[in-house]
C-alpha positions, 0 to 999 in steps of 0.5 A: 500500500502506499507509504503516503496518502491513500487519495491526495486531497483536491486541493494543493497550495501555490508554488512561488515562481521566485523559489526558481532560479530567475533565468529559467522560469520561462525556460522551454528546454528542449523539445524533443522528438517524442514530445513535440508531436501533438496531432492526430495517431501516427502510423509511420514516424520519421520525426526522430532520426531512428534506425529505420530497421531493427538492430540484430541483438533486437530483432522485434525493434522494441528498443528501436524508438527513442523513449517516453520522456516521462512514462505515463504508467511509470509516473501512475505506478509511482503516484500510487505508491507515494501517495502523490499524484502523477503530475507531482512526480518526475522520474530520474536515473536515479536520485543523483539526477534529481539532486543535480536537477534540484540545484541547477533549477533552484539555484544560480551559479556564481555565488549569488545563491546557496544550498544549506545541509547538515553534515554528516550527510550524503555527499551528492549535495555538495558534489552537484552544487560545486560543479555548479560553482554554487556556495555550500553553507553546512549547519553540522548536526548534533551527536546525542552519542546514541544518535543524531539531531539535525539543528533545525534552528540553524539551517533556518538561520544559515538560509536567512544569512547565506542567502540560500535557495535550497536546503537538503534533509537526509531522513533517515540520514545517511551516513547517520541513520537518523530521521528528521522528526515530521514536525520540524521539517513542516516547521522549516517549510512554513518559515522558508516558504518565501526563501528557500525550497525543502529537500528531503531525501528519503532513499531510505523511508522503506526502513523508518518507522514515522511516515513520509514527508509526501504527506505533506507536499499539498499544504508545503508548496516548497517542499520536495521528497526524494525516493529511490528504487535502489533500496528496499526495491533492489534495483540499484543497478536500474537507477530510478529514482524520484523527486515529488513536488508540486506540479509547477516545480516538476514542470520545471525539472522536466524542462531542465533534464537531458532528454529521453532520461527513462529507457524503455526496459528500465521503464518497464522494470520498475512498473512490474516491480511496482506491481502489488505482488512484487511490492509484498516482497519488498515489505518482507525484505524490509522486515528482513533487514529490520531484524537483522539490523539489530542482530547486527548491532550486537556483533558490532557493539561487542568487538572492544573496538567500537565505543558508538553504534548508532540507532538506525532506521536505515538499512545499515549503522554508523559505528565509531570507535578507537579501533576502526582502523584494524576492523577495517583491515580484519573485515577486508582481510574476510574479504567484507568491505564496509565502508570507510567514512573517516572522510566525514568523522575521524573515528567512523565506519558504515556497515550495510545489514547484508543478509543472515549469511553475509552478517554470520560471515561478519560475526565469524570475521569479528569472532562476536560472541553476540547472539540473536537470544542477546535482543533485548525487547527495546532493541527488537524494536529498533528504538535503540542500538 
């Protein structure tokens, strides 16, 4: 079932078109052969400059056309899943393009605008704002010791001095596995209603306990959520992901993505894997990996090396500790690669929750005597690692 509204409401909030960069508010993009053809049915095409016989590796010339921009039934398939409507949804190669797509269209290069975010944090933010020649202001976030806090108060207040367009949220946060809690993102999205536009990136959303930011992109017109297929859906190698926003805003992402983004059997896989009896699998493969996060936080927090595991509601943990360094050569040296984040903090490393067999390896590497009988009630949970 969908992870947002069950029916969107009739009626969505104005979006402010100074919330987009100024010189591509009237910005047409390109009109490509699939979507400047308006007439009457066609029978015979010879608009796009394709091959005019199939190629031998596709001899019933399926992928013989260029692609729809933005598949129709992709789009319903993914409205219904959100709990959004079509017209709220554009579909990119993954969410990487939408957050490259985000900063080109909300903010001018130059360093006239900014883009606000919370380190530690997914390094996509930054990375598309500097190719860009944007300024990144970061508001870091709090360690409670058993989890992080975004400072929301901060990133408000970077915005009003920075002079920043966009902020981006990360919830659950990655590398941190903390959520950002509904209200305070509501919060951030009324006071930056005039300034700036709301990115929450939920990539992980599948994992978390509380609901969807999607619910509330009808009374926050600058809010945008991120969604992936690469996660809970297991198709990273498919590279689809989602930005939901208001229509007027996706109007103006589409104009700005490169054309035909969606090949066809891309399209085609993740309308089946949105399918009802596919989607039941995807919830057993988040009760999966729920319970094996725990099981995995155990073993962690058992090696004398690591002093910190993270709460999580993502699908993997943050651990830190003096010892890093050699568990991270123990666990390469079983062949396990986690990965390395002393880039971000001193001290840190992430460890996805792989399967039962892929963590019993990494309690064999680890020689944890940490047991599955070792959960506790509030662990089983997830409230507490």
């Amino acid at each position: 079932m969908p992870d947002g509204r069950a029916t969107p409401p009739s009626k969505i909030g104005e979006f402010r078109a100074q919330l987009i960069r100024e010189d591509l508010r009237d910005f047409t993009g390109y009109s490509s052969a699939r979507t400047s053809d308006t007439g009457a049915p066609a029978t015979i095409w010879l608009n796009a400059n394709e091959a005019s016989t199939a190629s031998a590796i596709d001899p019933e010339g399926a992928q013989r056309r260029y692609p729809d921009p933005q598949p129709a039934d992709l789009m319903a398939a993914l409205a219904d899943t959100y709990g959004v409507r079509p017209e709220q949804v554009v579909v990119g190669r993954g969410s990487d393009e939408c957050i490259d797509l985000l900063v080109r269209t909300l903010t001018a290069p130059g360093g006239q605008d900014a883009i606000v975010q919370a380190p530690p944090t997914f390094g996509m933010y930054a990375v598309s704002a500097r190719l860009h020649g944007v300024p990144v202001i970061d508001v870091p976030q709090r360690d409670l010791g058993t989890l992080w806090e975004v400072d929301v108060d901060g990133m408000r207040a970077a915005v009003e001095a920075g002079g920043a367009t966009a902020v981006f949220l990360t919830s659950p946060g990655n590398p941190t596995g903390a959520v950002v809690p509904l209200e305070d993102i509501e919060q951030l999205a009324a006071d930056l209603a005039d300034q700036a536009v709301v990115v929450v990136d939920e990539a992980y959303q599948e994992f978390a306990g509380p609901r969807s930011a999607a619910t509330l992109l009808d009374a926050h017109p600058n809010l945008v959520v991120l969604r992936t297929l690469s996660k809970a859906h297991g198709l990273a190698g498919a590279r689809i992901g989602t930005a939901l926003c208001h229509p007027d805003l996706a109007t103006v992402l589409r104009r700005v993505q490169a054309p035909y983004p969606m090949p066809t059997p891309v399209a085609e896989l993740a309308v089946a894997a949105l399918s009802a009896s596919v989607r039941r699998s995807v919830d057993a493969r988040v009760l999966q990996t729920r319970t094996s996060r725990e099981l995995l936080a155990e073993i962690l927090q058992a090696d004398p090396r690591v002093t910190s595991v993270y709460a999580s509601e993502a699908n993997f943990l943050l651990v830190r500790g003096p010892g890093v360094d050699s568990l991270l050569t123990e666990l390469r040296a079983s062949g396990i690669v986690v990965r390395d984040m002393r880039h971000l903090l001193t001290d840190a490393l992430r460890v996805t929750v792989g399967s039962p067999e892929e963590i019993e390896a990494v309690q064999q590497s680890l020689g944890s005597a940490a047991q599955p009988s070792t959960l506790t009630p509030a662990r089983a949970r997830g409230i507490h690692t």
